[in-house]
C-alpha positions, -999 to +999 in steps of 0.1 A: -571+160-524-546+134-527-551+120-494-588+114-505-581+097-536-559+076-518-587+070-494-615+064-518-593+041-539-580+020-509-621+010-506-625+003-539-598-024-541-579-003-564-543-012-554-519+000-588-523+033-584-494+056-573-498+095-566-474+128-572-480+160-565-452+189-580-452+212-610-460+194-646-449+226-658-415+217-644-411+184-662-423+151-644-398+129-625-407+100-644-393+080-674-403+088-708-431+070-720-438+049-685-477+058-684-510+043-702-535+070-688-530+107-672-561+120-657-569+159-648-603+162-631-608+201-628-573+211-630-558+224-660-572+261-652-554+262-623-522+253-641-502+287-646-484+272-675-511+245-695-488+238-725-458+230-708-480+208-684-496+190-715-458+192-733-447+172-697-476+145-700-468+141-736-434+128-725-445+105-699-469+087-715-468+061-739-477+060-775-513+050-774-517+061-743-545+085-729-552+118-717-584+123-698-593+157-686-629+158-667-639+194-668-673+207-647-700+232-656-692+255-625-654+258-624-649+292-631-616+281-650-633+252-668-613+250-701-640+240-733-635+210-756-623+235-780-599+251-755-586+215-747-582+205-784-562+236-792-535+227-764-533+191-766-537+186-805-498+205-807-482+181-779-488+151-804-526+143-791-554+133-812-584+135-801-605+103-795-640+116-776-660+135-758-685+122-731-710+140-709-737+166-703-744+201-692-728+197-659-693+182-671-669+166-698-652+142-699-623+147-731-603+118-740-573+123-762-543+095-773-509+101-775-496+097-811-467+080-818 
């Protein structure tokens, strides 16, 4: 999957973008507060641990920052907006919006202070 981003990214001009794969749930190898936007596109139900993954991104980004997660109708894991509010909301999220249809959401969150 990475190796496609990286693919469909390099086409689109998009040049200040950097990829990791590991274990959130293990902490993140990057500085506190060093990011403006996390984005999880069908992934947090595969995540054996999803607090301490949402606990890691809390730490890495910065306040004001932004936590997308882009959830679609026919993942079986597919966490709701509910589900997502209840584990971000205690990592020091508030929840900005909530964007899409029937077939997928899109659930935007800031990092508080």
């Amino acid at each position: 999957m990475l190796a496609k981003a990286r693919r469909k990214l390099d086409r689109a001009g998009c040049r200040n973008v950097g990829f990791h794969s590991g274990d959130a749930g293990e902490g993140l190898p990057f500085a506190a507060r060093t990011f403006d936007v996390a984005f999880l596109a069908a992934v947090i139900g595969e995540v054996p641990d999803a607090a301490a993954c949402v606990r890691a991104l809390a730490g890495v980004l910065r306040p004001g920052g932004v936590l997308v997660f882009f959830e679609g109708f026919l993942d079986p894991d597919r966490f709701s907006v509910a589900r997502l509010r209840a584990l971000a909301e205690p990592e020091g999220f508030a929840f900005l919006d909530t964007d899409g249809d029937r077939w997928r959401d899109f659930v935007r969150f800031t990092r508080l202070g």
